[in-house]
N, C-alpha and C positions, 0 to 999 in steps of 0.2 A: 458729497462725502458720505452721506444716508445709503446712496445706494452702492455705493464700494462694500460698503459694511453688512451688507444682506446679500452680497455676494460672495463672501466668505464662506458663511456656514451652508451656504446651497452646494459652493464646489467642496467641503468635508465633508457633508452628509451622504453626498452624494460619487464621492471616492471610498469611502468607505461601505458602499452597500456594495459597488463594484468588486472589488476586493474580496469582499464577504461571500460573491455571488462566485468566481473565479475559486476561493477557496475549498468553496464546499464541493464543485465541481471536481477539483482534483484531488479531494479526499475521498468524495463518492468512489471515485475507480480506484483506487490504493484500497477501500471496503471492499469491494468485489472482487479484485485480483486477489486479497489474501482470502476470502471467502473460499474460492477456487482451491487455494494452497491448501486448505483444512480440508476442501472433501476428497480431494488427492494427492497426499502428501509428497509420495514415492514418486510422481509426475513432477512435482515444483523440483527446482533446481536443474546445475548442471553438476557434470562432472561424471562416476563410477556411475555402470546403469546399472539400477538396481529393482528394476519391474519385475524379473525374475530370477531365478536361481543360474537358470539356463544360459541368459544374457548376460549375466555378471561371470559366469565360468567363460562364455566367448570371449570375452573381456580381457581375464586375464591368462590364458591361453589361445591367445589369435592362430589361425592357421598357417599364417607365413611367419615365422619366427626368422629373425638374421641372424647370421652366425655370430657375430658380436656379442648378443644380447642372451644370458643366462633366461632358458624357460624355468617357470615356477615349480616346481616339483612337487608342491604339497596335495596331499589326500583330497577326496575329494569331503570325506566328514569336515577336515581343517578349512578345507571352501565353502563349506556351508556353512561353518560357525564365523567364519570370515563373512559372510554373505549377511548371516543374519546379526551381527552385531553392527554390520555397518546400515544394514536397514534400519533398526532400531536407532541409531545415533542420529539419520538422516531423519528417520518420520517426527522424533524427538525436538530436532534442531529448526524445521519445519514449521511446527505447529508452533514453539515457541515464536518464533519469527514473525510466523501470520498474527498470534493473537495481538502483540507487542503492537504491531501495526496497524491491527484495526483496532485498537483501545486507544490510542494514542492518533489516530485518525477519526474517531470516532466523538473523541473531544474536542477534537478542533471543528467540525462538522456542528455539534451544539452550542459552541463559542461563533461559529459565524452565523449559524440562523440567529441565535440571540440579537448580535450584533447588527444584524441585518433588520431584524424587525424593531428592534431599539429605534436604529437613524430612520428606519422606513416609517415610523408612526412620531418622530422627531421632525422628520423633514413635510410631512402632512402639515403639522402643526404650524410649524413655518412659514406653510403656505398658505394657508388658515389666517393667521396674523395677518400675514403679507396681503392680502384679498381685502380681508376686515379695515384695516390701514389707507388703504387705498380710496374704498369705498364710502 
């Protein structure tokens, strides 16, 4: 019955560093992907391209227009201030997003190393016992 009982907290301690090791793993790259996001904002996402002025006017003037389909008619000053408030809403919504995520990945990341070195210096101990018991 003794030894059911000292095999319990070997398999918690040791599901739980597992976990811990997996966690930080996949927090690591969520750190670095938005990392990425913050040194280039205008590159993260999909959707309006918005790298340059030029690429955002191809955009919204394509060269094969269908006859269905009204072309835009506005100025090209009103495309710019179109261009640039939609830059700014994106590099805006962006950095919000990355920091969000690496703050909140960043914590979790300090909760499993904690976690990790807790059961890891628990389950020594354990075994420590378990040696000393034995012996």
């Amino acid at each position: 019955m003794e030894a059911k009982r000292n095999w319990v907290p070997l398999v918690y301690g040791y599901t739980v560093c597992v976990i811990a090791v997996v966690t930080f793993l996949i927090c690591a790259t969520i750190v670095v992907n938005n990392v990425f996001d913050l040194a280039s904002p205008i590159q993260a996402g999909f959707g309006t391209t918005l790298s340059s002025f030029e690429a955002y006017e191809a955009e919204q003037h394509p060269a094969s227009v269908s006859a269905a389909a009204r072309p835009d008619t506005a100025s090209e000053a009103t495309l710019r201030r179109r261009y640039e408030a939609l830059r700014v809403a994106h590099v805006a919504r962006v950095q919000f997003q990355a920091w969000k995520a690496i703050v909140t990945s960043g914590l979790l990341l300090i909760i499993s190393v904690a976690l990790f070195l807790l059961h890891w210096r628990w389950m020594k101990r354990l075994g420590a016992a378990a040696e000393g018991a034995a012996g």
